[in-house]
C-alpha positions in Angstrom: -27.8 42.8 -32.3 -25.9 44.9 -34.6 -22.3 44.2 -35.8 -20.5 46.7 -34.0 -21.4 45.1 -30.5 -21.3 41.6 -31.4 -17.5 42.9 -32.5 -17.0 44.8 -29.4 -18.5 41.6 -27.5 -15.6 39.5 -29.4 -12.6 41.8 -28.8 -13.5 41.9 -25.0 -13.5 38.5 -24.8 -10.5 37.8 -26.7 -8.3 40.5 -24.3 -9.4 38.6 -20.9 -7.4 36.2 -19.6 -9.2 33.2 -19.6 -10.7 32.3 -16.2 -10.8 28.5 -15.0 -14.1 27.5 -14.3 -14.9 25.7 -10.8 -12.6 25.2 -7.8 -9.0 25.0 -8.3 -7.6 21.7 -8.5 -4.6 20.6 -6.5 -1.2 19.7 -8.8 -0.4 16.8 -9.4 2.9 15.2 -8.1 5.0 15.3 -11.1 5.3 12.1 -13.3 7.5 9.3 -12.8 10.1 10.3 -15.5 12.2 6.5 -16.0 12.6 3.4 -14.3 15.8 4.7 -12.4 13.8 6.9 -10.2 11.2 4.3 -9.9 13.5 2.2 -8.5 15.7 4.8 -6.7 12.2 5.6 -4.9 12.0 2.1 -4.0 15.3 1.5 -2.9 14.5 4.5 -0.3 11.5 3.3 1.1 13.1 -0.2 1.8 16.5 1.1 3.1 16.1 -0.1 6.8 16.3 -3.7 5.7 20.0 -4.4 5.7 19.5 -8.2 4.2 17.7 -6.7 1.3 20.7 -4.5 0.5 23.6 -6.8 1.2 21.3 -9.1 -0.9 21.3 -6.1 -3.5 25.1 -5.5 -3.1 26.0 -9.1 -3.6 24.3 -9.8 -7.1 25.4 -5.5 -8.0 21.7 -4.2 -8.5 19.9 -1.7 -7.1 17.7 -2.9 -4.1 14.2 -1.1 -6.2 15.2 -3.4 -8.7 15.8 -6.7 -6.5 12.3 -5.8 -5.1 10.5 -5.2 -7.8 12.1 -8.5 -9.2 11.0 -10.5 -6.6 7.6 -9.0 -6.6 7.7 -10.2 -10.3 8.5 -13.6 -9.9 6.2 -14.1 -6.7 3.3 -12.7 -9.2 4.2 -15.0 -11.6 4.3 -17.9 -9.8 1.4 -17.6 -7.6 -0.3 -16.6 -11.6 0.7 -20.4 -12.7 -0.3 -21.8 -9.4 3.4 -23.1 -8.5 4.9 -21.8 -5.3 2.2 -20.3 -3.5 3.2 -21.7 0.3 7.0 -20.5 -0.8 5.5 -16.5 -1.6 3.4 -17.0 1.2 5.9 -17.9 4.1 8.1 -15.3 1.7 5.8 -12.3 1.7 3.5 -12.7 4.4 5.6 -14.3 7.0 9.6 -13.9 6.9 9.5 -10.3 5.4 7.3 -9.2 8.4 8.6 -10.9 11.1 11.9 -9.5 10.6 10.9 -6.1 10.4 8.7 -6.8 13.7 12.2 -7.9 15.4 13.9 -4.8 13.9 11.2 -2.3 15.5 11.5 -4.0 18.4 14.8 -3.8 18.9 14.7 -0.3 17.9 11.9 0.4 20.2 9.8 2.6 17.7 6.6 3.2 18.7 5.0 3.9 15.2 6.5 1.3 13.7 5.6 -1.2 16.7 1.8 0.1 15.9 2.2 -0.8 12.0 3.7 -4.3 13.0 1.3 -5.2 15.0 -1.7 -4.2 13.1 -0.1 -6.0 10.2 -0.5 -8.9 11.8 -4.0 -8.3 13.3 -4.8 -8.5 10.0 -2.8 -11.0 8.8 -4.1 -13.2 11.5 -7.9 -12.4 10.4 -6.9 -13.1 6.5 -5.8 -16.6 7.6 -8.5 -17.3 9.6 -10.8 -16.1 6.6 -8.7 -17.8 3.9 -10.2 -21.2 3.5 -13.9 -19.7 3.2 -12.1 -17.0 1.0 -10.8 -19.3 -1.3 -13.7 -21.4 -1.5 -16.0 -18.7 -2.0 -13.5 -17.2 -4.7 -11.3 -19.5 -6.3 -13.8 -20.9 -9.4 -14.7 -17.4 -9.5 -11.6 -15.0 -9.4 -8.0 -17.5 -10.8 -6.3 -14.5 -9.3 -7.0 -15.0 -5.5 -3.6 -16.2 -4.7 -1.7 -12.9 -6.5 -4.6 -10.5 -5.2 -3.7 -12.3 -1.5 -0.1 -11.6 -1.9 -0.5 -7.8 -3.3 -2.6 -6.8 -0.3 -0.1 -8.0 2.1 2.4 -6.3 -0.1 0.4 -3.3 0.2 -0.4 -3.4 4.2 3.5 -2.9 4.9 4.6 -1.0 2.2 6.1 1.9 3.5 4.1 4.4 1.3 0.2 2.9 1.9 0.4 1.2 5.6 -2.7 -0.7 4.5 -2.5 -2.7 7.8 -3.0 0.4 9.8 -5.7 1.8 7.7 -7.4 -1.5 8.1 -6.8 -2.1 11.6 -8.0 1.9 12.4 -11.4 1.1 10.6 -11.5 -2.0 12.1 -11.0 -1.3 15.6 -14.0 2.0 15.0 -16.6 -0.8 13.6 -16.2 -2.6 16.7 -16.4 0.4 18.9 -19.6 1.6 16.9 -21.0 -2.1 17.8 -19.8 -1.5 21.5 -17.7 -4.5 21.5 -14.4 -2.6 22.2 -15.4 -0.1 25.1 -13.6 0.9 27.4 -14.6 -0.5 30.9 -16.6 2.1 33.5 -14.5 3.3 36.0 -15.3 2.3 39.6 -15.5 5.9 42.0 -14.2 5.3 45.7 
């Protein structure tokens, strides 16, 4: 090829916009900028529970920061070994139950469902925990804080794990016919 057309080759090339190559990818939510909005996000999605924030107003911090304090400490302490009933009954029991009272009282429906899937699951993780722990406890030193993240992360307002578990849950056991509906009876 002669000079002139690998030149014109180059100056075309160089006056096109660039053109991304594949599908277009979906932005990303923007970045997390400081911890104030991290914990002003938090604050938000925990506003309903009134004993959290008179908790929050009494010692003057911002709720996001009380929570993520106390998810802290309950890491740390279920990390050492000490505490784990405490965190347990803290996290898994007292923190859910008074939301369940709460949605009750307020009779919402969605929430109701997310309650009560919560503790579907939560009633299946403590019928599984002593063969969990058994089978995992030489193996993984991090059961206890893994335990107490996932129910962190079945009512967090953001994920709703226990729904997402309970939905796939309740389709396995209609896939393996366990959970049909009963055949209606024709007068």
């Amino acid at each position: 090829m002669s000079e002139e057309k690998v030149q014109q080759i180059d100056s075309n090339i160089e006056n096109k916009p660039a053109q991304p190559l594949g599908p277009k990818r979906p932005q990303k939510e923007p970045q997390l900028e400081n911890l104030d909005e991290i914990f002003k996000r938090i604050s938000d999605d925990f506003s309903d529970v009134a004993p959290l924030q008179q908790i929050a107003q009494k010692f003057n911090v911002n709720p996001g920061q009380l929570i993520l304090g106390i998810i802290f400490v309950a890491f740390t302490l279920t990390i050492f070994g000490a505490g784990n009933l405490l965190v347990k009954i803290l996290i898994g029991i007292l923190y859910p139950a008074y939301m369940s009272v709460q949605c009750v009282k307020q009779k919402d429906n969605a929430k109701s469902k997310m309650w009560l899937s919560y503790w579907v699951i939560y009633l299946l993780m403590f019928l599984l925990d002593r063969v969990m722990w058994f089978a995992f406890h030489d193996l993984l030193q991090l059961y206890f804080p893994i335990k107490n993240m996932t129910l962190i992360w079945m009512y967090y307002p953001k994920t709703r794990g226990a729904i997402i578990i309970f939905d796939k849950l309740v389709l396995y056991l209609n896939q393996l016919g366990i959970l049909e509906k009963p055949k209606q009876k024709h007068e």
